[in-house]
N, C-alpha and C positions, 0 to 999 in steps of 0.2 A: 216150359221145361224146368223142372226139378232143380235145387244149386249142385245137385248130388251128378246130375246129368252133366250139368254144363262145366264142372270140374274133373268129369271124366277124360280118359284117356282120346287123343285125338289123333288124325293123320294127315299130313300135307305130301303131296307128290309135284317135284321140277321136274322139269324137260330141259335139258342143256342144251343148247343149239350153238354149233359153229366154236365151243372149248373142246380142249382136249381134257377129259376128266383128270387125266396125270397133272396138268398143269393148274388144276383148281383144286386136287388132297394131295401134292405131294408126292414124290418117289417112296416108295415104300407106307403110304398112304398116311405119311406125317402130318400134314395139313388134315387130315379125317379124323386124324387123332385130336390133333388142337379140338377140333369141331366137337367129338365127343364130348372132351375134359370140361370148354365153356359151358357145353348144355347137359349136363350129369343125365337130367329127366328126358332126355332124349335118347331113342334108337333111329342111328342112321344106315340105311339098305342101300348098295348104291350098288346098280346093275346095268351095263351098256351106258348109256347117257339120261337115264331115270334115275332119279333120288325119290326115295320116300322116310321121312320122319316120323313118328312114331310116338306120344307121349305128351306130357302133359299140354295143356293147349295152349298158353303163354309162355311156355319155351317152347313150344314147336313154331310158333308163330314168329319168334325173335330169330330160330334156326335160320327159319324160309328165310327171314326178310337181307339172313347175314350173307345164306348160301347165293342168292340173288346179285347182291352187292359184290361179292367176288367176283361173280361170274362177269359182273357191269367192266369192275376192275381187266380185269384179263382181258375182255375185249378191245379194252380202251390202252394194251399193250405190256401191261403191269407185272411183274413178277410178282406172287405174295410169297410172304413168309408167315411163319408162326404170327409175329407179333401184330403182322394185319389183322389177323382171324380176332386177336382180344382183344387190339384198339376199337375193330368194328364194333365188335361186340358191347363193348363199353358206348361209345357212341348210340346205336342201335338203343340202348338200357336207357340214356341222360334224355334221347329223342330231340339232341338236340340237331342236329345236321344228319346229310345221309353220308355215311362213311364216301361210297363212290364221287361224293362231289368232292369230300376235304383229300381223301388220296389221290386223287386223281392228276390233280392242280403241278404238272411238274412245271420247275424253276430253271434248271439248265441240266444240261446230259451231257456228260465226259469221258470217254474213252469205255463206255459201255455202262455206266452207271448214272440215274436218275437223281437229283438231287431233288426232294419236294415235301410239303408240310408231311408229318405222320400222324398228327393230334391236332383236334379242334382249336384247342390252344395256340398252336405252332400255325394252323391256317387262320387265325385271325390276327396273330403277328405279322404273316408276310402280305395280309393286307391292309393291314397298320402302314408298312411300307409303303406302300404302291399309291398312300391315298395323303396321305400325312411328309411335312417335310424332316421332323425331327422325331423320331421314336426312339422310346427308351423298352428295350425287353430286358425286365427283371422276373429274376425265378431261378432255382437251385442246377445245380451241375449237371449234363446231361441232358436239358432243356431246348439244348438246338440251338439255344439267342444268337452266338457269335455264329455258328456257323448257317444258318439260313439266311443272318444278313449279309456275312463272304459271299453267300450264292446270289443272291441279290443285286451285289456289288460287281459282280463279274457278267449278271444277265445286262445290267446298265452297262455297262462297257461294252459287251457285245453289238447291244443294239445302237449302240453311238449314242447314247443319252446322258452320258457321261466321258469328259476325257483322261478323267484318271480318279484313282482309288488309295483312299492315305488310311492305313492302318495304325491304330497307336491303344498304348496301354500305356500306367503306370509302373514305372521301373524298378519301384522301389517297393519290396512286401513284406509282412514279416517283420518288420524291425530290421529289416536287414541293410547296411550301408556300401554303396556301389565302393568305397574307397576301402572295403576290410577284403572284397570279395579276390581272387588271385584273375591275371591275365589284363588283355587290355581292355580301353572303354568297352570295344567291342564284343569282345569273348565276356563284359558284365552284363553286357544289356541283351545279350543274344538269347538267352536262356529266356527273358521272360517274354520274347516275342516270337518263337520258336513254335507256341500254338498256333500263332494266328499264318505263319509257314507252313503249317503240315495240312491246312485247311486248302491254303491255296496250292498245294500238289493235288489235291481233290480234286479240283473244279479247272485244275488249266495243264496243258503240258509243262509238265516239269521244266522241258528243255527251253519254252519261252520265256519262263518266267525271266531269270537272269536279265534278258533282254528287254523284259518291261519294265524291268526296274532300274538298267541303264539309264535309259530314256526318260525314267519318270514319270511311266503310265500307272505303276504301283512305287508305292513311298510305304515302307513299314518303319517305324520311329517312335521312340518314346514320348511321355505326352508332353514333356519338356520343351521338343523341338516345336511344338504349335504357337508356341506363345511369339505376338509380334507377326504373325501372316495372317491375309485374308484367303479363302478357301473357297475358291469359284469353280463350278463348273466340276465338281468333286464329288466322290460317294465316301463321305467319312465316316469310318467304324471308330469308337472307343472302349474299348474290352475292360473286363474287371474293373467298372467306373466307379465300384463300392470303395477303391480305395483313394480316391482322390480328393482331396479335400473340396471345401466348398468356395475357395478360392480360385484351384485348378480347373474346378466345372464351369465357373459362371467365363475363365478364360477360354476354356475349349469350345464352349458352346456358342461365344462370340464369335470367333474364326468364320461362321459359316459366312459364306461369300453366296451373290447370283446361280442361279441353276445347280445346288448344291441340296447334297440329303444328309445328313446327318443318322445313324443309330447307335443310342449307347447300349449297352448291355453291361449287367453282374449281379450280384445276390448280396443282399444285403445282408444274409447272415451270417455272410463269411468277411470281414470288414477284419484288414489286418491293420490298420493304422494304431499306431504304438497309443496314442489318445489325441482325443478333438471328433469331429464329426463327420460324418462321413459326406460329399459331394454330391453323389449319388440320392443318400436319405434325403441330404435337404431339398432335392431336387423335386423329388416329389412331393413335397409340401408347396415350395414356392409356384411351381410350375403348372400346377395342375390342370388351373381353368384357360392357361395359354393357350388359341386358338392355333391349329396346326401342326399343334404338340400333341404326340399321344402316349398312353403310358399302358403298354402291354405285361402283363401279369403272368407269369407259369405257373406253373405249381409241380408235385409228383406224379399228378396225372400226363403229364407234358415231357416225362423223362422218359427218354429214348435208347438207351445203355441199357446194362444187364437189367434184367427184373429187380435185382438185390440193389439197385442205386435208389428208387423209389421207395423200395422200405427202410432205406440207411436214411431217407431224406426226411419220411413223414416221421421215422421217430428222433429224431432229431428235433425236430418241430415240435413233437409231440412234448418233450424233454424241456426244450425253451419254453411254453406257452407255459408250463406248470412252473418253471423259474419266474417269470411274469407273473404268473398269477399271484405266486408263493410272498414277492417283493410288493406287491401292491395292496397288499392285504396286511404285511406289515409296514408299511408304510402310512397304511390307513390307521391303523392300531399306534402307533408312534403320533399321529397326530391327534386319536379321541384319548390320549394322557395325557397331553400338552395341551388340550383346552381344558380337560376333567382339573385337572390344578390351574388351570386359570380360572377357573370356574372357583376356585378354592379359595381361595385368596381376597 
């Protein structure tokens, strides 16, 4: 065959068995649309419960294999949305997993919603979890870290594998001093724990909460209160860890106690401490080759928020690496004139 043939136009035809086609494009055939926009060199015909594809034959091939994967989805109970069809799709493109096995993977369901990875990224963190005693998910805003390990933290509770759940962050951000702020301790430290609150109205009834926090089944607390306990029998979260010094981390990290999980999460590029270094950074230096330890990575491919946070992220990134660049080049140049005149001399 010719290269002229085999770059020619092609065609693939599904058979849908057992979906309702509404429920795999969409009301008003939104999902069909997604499906269009990902594969431009595609035409899709969709008639009774037949699909036929139309077009080039490496995106008709990628189409089949996404329309497939929905379909796997649905069956296995899924609601999709848009953002399924281009996470797939993207997945589908890297070859690196099959979308149906990383979506599929739910973590706990609440009051009619599924909590579960949505990116390859995001399902090799919540198996980071499940395998490892202390993980650290670092990677930019919208990443999921804090909140796939809430969920996490609340399936070990359910299933009795844990007796209770201590959430904490650093209280202090910004430069900001809890003694300038108006109100009491409380009304100062409420505001920066108030994330990891609206997380847990997600994943449990509201009305229990109160009550497990009587009790002591959940403890939310700044990172201050850790210092001086052992933490047995516990699933401890610490949020925004980028901001804790390297003093505060090798404290919190001590705490852990018997049958106990530890995950940190935060982003290192957003480090508010007024100066010195950040807890978190040196964590992964020191800690690296720690046995038991793991150190999960995001990125923008991993952000889960509007479309527009992923490209606020990667040029940001984009913006710092050229500041890097820009500083290590003179920095370089600053040291070939300080030998070129020692050389003088």
């Amino acid at each position: 065959m010719s290269k002229a043939a085999a770059e020619g136009p092609t065609s693939a035809r599904i058979e849908v068995q057992g979906v309702l086609m509404v429920a795999l494009f969409g009301s008003e055939d939104r999902l069909l649309k997604t499906l269009e926009s990902t594969y431009p060199e595609v035409d899709v015909h969709a008639r009774g419960n037949t699909i036929v594809l139309e077009g080039k034959p490496t995106q008709v091939a990628a189409a089949k294999q996404l329309v497939e994967e929905m379909v796997e989805l649905i069956q296995a109970g899924q609601q999709l949305l848009p953002q399924d069809f281009t996470r797939s799709a993207r997945m589908i493109e890297d070859g690196a997993a099959r979308p149906a096995d990383v979506l599929s993977q739910s973590i706990i369901s609440s009051r009619g919603k599924t909590i579960r990875p949505k990116t390859l990224g995001q399902k090799t963190y919540v198996d980071a979890i499940d395998n490892n005693t202390i993980v650290f998910g670092i990677g930019p805003a919208g990443t999921g870290k804090t909140y796939l390990a809430m969920a996490k933290a609340v399936q070990a509770l359910q299933r009795k594998e844990i007796s209770r759940i201590i959430l904490t962050r650093p209280a202090v951000e910004a430069g900001e001093k809890l003694g300038f702020l108006p109100g009491t301790l409380n009304d100062k430290i409420d505001p920066y724990l108030r994330p990891l609150f609206d997380a847990l109205h997600d994943m449990l009834d509201p009305e229990s909460i109160p009550k497990l926090m009587t009790s002591g089944t959940i403890e939310v607390a700044p990172l201050a209160y850790m210092r001086g306990r052992t933490l047995n029998d516990a699933f401890i979260i610490l949020d925004e860890a980028q901001n804790t010094t390297p003093e505060q981390m090798k404290m919190f990290l001590t705490r852990l106690g018997f049958n106990s999980k530890m995950i940190v999460t935060g982003d290192v590029t957003q480090i508010d401490l007024p100066n010195g270094t950040s807890g978190l950074k040196l964590a992964t230096e020191v800690l690296s080759e720690v046995e038991d330890m793991h150190f999960s990575i995001l990125t923008s491919e991993d952000v889960v928020r509007h479309t527009l946070v992923a490209k606020i992220v990667d040029a940001y990134s984009k913006h710092d690496d050229a500041k890097l660049a820009k500083k290590a080049a003179n920095n370089e140049a600053a040291q070939n004139r300080i030998a070129k005149k020692a050389s003088e001399k």
